[in-house]
Phi, psi and omega in degrees: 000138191284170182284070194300354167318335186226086177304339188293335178285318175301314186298311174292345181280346188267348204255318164301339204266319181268348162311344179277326205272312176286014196239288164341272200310310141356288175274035169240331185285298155327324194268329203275009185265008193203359202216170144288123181297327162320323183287298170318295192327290189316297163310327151337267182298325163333293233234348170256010191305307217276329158315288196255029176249326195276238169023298170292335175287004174269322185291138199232012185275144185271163174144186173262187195236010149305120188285139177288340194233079152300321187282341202278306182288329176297304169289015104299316187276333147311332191273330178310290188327264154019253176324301176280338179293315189272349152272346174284325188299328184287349180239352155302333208229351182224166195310143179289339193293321197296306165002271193307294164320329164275341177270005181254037142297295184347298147332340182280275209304334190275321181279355135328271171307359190276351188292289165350267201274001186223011174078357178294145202229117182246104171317177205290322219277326166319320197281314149306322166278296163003303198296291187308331189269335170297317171311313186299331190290332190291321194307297190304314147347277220024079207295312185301309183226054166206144217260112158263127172246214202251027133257006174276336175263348164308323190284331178263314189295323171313306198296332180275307165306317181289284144032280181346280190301331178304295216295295177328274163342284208297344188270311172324323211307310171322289179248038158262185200230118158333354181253335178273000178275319176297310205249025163285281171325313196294330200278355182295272159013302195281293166300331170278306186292325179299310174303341169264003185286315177314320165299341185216031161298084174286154158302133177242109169305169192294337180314305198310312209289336172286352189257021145279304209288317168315297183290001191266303166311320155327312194283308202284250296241303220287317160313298184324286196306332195268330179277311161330316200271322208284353192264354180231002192208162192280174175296336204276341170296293184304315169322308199280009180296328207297346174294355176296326176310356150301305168302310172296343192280308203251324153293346182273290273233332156250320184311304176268007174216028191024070149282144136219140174319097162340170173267302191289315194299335189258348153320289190317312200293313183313316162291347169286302231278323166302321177304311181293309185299330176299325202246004155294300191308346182286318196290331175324303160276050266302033171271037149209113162354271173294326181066026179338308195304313189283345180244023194256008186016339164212187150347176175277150188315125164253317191092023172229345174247100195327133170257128178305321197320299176331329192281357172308033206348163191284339178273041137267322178284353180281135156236129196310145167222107199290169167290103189288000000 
C-alpha cells in the first residue's frame, strides 16, 4: 500500500484523472451536435462494456448479481440512467463551464439528501455553505436575463440524480457485491437507450465511432488513475481536484467552441466551487458521521462509466475522522 504521508503523486494522478474526464466530456459535446443523446448514451456503455468486464476479473468476493437492497438499488439505478441521459444532453447543448457549474451543485445537494436517507445531521457552518452554494447556482442561472431551456434543466436534474445515486451508494455500498454497483446502471443504460435507439438512429462514420471508442478509453484511463490517487493521497486532498474541471471547461470551450466564461457564470462557480470545498474540508476534519461528500470519490454517477468506489479496499475507502 502507497505511503499516503506524501500525497503528491496522489493529488496530481486525481488532477490527471479529471483532465481525462474533461477530455470525455469534449467528445460527448462534439457527438452531440450531429447524434441523438440516446444514441450516445447507448454506445458510450457498448464500448466501455469491456473495460469494466477487465476491472471485474479482479473481484473475487461470492455471492449473485441479486441486489441485497433491491428497492434501494432500483432507485440508484434509475437516478444513474437519469444523471447520463441529461449531462449528456446539458452538454451537447450548453457552455461547457455553465455545465460543469450547475453539476458541482452536487456536493449541495448530497448534503441534503444525506439528512434523509443516511440519518445525517447538518450543522449550522454545513448548513450556510449549502445555502451560499445554492445562491450560487441561482448567480449562474440568472433566471431575470438568461433565455433558460431544457438544457439548464437537464443540468440541475444531473446534478440532483447524481446526488441521489452518492447517497445511495454510501447507505448500501457496504452490503452489496461490487458487480451489482458496476453493471446495474450500465446494463439499464443498454436496455433504455437500445430500445429507444431505432427511432433515432444515424449511420456512423468512422471519425465518430473513434471519438465513441475514445471517450470510453478516457473514461477507462480516468478510474484507473482517480483510484491510484485515492490509494496514494487522503479523500480530503482528492476530492477538491475535481474543480479543477473548470479550468478545463474554459480551454476546451474557447479552443474547440469559441466559449467564454461569463461574469454570472463565473461568480456562481466560485461560489459553488467554495461552498463544496468548506463542506468537504468540513467533513474532512470529522464534523459528518457519514461523510457523504467525501466518499462519493468521483464525479456524478452517469451509468455509462465503472463508479471507482467498489474498486476500492476498505483502507482505501477510509476516511479520517476526528472526534466532533
Amino acid at each position: 500500500m502507497p505511503d499516503k504521508s506524501s500525497p503528491l503523486p496522489g493529488i496530481l494522478l486525481s488532477l490527471a484523472a479529471f483532465g481525462l474526464f474533461s477530455t470525455h466530456d469534449i467528445a460527448v459535446k462534439m457527438l452531440g451536435s450531429g447524434y441523438a443523446v440516446f444514441q450516445i448514451v447507448f454506445f458510450s456503455v457498448l464500448l466501455s462494456f469491456p473495460l469494466v468486464i477487465f476491472m471485474l476479473l479482479r473481484d473475487n468476493e461470492n455471492g449473485t448479481l441479486i441486489p441485497r437492497h433491491p428497492w434501494w438499488t432500483a432507485l440508484r439505478t434509475v437516478s444513474a440512467v437519469i444523471t447520463g441521459f441529461c449531462a449528456f444532453y446539458a452538454f451537447s447543448v450548453l457552455p461547457l463551464a455553465q455545465v460543469y457549474a450547475i453539476i458541482f451543485a452536487s456536493p449541495l445537494l448530497i448534503t441534503i439528501l444525506a439528512i434523509p436517507v443516511l440519518g445525517e445531521k447538518v450543522g449550522l457552518h454545513r448548513g450556510a455553505a449549502v445555502v451560499a452554494g445554492l445562491i450560487g447556482v441561482m448567480v449562474v442561472l440568472r433566471p431575470s436575463d438568461l433565455n433558460l431551456g431544457l438544457g439548464h434543466a437537464a443540468a440541475l436534474t444531473a446534478a440532483f440524480t447524481g446526488a441521489l445515486a452518492s447517497v445511495i451508494v454510501r447507505k448500501i455500498g457496504r452490503d452489496e457485491r461490487s458487480a451489482v454497483l458496476l453493471l446495474y446502471p450500465m446494463v439499464a443504460n443498454f436496455a433504455v437507450m437500445g430500445m429507444l435507439l431505432p427511432f433515432v438512429y444515424r449511420p456512423m462514420p468512422l471519425g465518430d465511432l473513434g471519438l465513441w471508442a475514445m471517450m470510453a478509453a478516457l473514461a477507462f484511463l480516468a478510474s484507473l488513475a482517480l483510484i491510484q490517487a485515492y490509494r496514494r493521497a487522503d479523500a480530503v486532498l482528492v476530492a477538491p481536484m475535481q474543480y479543477s474541471q473548470i479550468l478545463w471547461a474554459a480551454l476546451y470551450g474557447w479552443v474547440f467552441f469559441d466559449e467564454t466564461i461569463d461574469q454570472g457564470t463565473a461568480v456562481g462557480a466560485g461560489i459553488i466551487i467554495a461552498s463544496g470545498l468548506y463542506i468537504v474540508l468540513r467533513e474532512g476534519r470529522g464534523r459528518s458521521r457519514n461523510a457523504p461528500v467525501l466518499r462519493t470519490r468521483s464525479r456524478a454517477e452517469t451509468g455509462t462509466t465503472p463508479r471507482i468506489s467498489p474498486l476500492l479496499s476498505a483502507k482505501d475507502r477510509a476516511v479520517p475522522q476526528d472526534e466532533t
